[in-house]
Phi, psi and omega in degrees: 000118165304047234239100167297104182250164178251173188290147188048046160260160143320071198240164171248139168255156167344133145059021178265141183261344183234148172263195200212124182262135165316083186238019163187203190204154180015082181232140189293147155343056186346328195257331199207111207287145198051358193284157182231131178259124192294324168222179187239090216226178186206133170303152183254123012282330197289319172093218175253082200269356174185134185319324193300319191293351210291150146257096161316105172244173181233102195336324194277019165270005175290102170286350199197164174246089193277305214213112167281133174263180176329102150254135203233190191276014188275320214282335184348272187303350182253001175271315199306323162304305175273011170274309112024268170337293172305323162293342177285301209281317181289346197271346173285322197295331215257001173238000000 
């Protein structure tokens, strides 16, 4: 799923059991040197109670959409940015 989301939406990812709120955009990778991650996340309800819980993701790793957050015209330049992103993710697909 391509899905440009805002800070404090609510998603379940691929193969997950718990859902996860958003809480940030394009950050590098923990795991894998140089990779950028579309979004940053925490589990939900609990939130960020220790750095080891943040998840690093990529929109098409989103299955289902629980909860949208707030958009305002401040979000503008950061949809546009992960709009960037998205096009990046279809352009794998197609290859």
């Amino acid at each position: 799923m391509n899905t440009i989301l805002p800070i404090g939406s609510v998603v379940m990812l691929n193969n997950a059991t718990k859902p996860v709120m958003i809480f940030g955009y394009l950050q590098k990778s923990n795991f894998t040197k140089d990779e950028v991650v579309d979004y940053v996340g925490v589990p939900y309800p609990e939130g960020n109670i220790n750095v080891a819980v943040q998840i690093g993701f990529q929109m098409t790793d989103i299955a289902k959409v629980i909860f949208e957050g707030y958009r305002s015209e401040d979000f503008k330049p950061w949809e546009e940015l992960l709009a960037l992103a998205s096009a990046r993710h279809l352009a794998k697909e197609k290859t």
